[in-house]
LOVEX-774379 format. One record per atom (N, C-alpha, C): residue in three letters; x, y, z. Coordinates in steps of 0.1 Angstrom, whole numbers, padded with zeros to 4 digits, always signed. Layout:
BEGIN
alaXYZ;...
//
This chain:
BEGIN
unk+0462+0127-0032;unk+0453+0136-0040;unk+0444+0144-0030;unk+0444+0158-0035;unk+0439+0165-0021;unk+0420+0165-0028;unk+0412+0169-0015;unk+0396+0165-0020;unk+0395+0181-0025;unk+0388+0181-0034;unk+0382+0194-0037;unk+0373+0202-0029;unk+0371+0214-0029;unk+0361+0225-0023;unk+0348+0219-0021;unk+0342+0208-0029;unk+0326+0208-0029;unk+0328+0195-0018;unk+0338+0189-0017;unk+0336+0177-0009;unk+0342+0179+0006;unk+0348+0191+0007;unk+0345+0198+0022;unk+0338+0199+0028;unk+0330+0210+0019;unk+0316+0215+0021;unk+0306+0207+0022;unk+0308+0194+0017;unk+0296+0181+0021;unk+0299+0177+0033;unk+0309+0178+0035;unk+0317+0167+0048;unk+0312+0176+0061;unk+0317+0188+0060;unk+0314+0199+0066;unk+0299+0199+0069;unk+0290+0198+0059;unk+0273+0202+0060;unk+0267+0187+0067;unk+0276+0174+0063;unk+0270+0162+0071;unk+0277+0159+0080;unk+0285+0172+0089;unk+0287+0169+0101;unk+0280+0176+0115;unk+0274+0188+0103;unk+0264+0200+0112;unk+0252+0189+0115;unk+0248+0182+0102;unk+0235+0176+0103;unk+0235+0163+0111;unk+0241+0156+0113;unk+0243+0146+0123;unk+0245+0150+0137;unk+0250+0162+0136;unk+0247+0165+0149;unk+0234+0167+0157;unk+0228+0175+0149;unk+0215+0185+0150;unk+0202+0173+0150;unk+0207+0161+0145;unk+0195+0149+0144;unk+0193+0145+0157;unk+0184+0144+0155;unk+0177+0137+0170;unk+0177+0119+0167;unk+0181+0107+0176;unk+0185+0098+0173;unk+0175+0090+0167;unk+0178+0077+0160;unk+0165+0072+0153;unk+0166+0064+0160;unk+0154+0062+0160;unk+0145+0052+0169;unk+0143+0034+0160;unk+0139+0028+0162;unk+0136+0015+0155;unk+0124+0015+0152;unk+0118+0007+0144;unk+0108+0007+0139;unk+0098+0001+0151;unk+0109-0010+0161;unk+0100-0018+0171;unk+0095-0003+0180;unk+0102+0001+0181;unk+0101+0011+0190;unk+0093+0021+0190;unk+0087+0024+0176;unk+0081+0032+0171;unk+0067+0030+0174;unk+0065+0018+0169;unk+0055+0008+0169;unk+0044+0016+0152;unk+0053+0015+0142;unk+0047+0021+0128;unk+0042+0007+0126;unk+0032+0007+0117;unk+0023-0009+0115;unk+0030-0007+0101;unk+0031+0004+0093;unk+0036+0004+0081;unk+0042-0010+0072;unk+0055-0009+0085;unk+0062-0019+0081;unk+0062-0033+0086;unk+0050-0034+0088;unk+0047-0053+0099;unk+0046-0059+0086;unk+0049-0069+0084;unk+0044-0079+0076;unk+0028-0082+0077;unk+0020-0084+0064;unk+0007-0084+0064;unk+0004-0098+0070;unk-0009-0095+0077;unk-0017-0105+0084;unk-0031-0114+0076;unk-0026-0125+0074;unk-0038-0133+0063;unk-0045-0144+0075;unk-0057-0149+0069;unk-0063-0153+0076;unk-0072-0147+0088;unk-0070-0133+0095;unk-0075-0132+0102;unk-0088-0121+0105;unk-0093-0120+0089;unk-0103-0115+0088;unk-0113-0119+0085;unk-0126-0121+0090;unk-0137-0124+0082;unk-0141-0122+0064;unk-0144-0136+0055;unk-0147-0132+0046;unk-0157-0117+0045;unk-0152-0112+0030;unk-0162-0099+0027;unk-0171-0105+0023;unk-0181-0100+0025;unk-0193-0100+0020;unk-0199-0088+0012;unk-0210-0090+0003;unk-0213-0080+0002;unk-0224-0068+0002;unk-0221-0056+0004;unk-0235-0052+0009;unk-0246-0053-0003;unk-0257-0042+0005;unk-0269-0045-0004;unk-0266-0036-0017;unk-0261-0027-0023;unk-0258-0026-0035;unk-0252-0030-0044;unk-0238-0041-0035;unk-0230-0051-0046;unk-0238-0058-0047;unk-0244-0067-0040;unk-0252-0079-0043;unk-0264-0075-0054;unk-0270-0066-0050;unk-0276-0061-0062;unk-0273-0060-0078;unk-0265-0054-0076;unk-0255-0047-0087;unk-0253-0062-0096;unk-0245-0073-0090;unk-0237-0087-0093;unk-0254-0096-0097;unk-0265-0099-0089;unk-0273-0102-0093;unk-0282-0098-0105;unk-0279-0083-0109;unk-0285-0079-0119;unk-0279-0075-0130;unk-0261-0080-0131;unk-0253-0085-0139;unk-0255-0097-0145;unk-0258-0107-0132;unk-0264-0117-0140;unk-0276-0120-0144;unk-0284-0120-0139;unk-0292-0118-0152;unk-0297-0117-0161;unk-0288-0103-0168;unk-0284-0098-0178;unk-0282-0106-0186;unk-0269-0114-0181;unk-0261-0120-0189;unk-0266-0138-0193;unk-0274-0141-0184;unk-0283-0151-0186;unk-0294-0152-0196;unk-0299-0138-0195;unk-0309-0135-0204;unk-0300-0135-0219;unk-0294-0129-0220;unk-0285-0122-0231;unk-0278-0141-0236;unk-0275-0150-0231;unk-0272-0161-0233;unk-0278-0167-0236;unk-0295-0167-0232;unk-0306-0181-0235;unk-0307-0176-0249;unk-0309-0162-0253;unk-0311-0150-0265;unk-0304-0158-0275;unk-0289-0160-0271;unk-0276-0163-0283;unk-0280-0176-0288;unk-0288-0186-0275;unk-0287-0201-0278;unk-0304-0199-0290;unk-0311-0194-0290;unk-0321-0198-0295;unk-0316-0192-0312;unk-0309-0187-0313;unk-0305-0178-0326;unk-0297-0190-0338;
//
């Protein structure tokens, strides 16, 4: 079976472009962090600054207040 017109012209265009590529490199080689496997353990817990802490303390509160409220009802 002969290949048709469109599948020359492919074969033909990915042999211009394999040429014209510059070789690939490895990723070791690269040195992309992209693809490292993620690192656990070796950060310091977050903490939080002075507006989360804020923020989380004056959620609760709230919600303290808003609970003693429900129990006396």
């Amino acid at each position: 079976m002969e290949k048709f017109g469109i599948f020359e012209l492919l074969d033909a265009l990915s042999a211009l472009s394999a040429e014209n590529a510059p070789p690939e490199k490895s990723t070791a080689e690269t040195g992309d962090k992209a693809f490292d496997p993620p690192v656990y353990g070796g950060d310091e817990p977050h903490k939080a600054s002075g507006k989360e802490s804020d923020a989380l303390s004056g959620f609760l509160a709230r919600h303290d207040a808003m609970a003693r409220k429900a129990e006396k009802k």
